[in-house]
C-alpha positions in Angstrom: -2.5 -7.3 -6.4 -1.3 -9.1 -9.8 -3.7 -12.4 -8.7 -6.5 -9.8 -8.4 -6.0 -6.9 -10.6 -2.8 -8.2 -12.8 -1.1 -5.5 -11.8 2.8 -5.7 -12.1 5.0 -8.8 -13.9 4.7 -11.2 -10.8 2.9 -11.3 -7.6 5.9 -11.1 -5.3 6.6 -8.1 -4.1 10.2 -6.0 -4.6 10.9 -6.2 -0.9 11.1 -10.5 -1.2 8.6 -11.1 1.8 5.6 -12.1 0.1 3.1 -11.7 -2.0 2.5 -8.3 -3.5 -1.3 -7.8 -1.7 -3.3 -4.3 -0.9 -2.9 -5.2 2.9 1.2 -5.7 2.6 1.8 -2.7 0.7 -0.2 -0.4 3.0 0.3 -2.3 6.3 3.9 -4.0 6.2 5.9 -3.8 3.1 9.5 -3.1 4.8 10.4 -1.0 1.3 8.0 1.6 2.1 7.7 1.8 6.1 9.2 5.5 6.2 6.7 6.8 3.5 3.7 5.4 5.6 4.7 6.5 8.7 5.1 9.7 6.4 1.4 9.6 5.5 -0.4 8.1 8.2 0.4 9.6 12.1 -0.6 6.6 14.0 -1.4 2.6 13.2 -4.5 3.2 10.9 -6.1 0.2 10.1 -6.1 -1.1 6.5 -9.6 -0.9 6.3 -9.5 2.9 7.3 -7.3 3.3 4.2 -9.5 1.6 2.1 -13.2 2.2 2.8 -12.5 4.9 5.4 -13.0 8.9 5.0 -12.7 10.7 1.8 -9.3 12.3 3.4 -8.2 8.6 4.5 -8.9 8.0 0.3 -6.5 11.0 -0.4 -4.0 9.8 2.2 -4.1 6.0 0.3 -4.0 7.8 -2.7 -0.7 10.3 -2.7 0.7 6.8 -0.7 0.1 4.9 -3.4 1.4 7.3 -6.2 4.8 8.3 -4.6 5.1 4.2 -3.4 6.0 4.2 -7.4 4.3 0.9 -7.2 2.7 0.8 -10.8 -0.8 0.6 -10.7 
């Protein structure tokens, strides 16, 4: 996300894995596992969260705000 959008003071992500990218943060970042298997019931694909369904959006959404990753 900071290569693409600048967002945050450098691309590695808090949790030390990797990069900071869209896919890690909704798919694998170990720092926020319990919130997204808070928010979504089952493996939903990252595209789902992405493109999919206006409540898939809202799902990505709240997910995204109570991460507290700045955005």
């Amino acid at each position: 996300m900071f290569s693409k959008f600048h967002i945050g003071d450098t691309p590695v992500c808090h949790c030390g894995i990797t990069d900071m990218t869209v896919e890690h943060l909704l798919q694998h970042c170990p720092i926020h596992q319990k919130l997204r298997a808070e928010t979504w019931s089952a493996d939903t694909p990252v595209q789902e969260k992405i493109f999919g369904t206006l409540q898939s959006l809202r799902c990505t959404a709240d997910f995204i705000r109570s991460s507290g990753v700045p955005v």
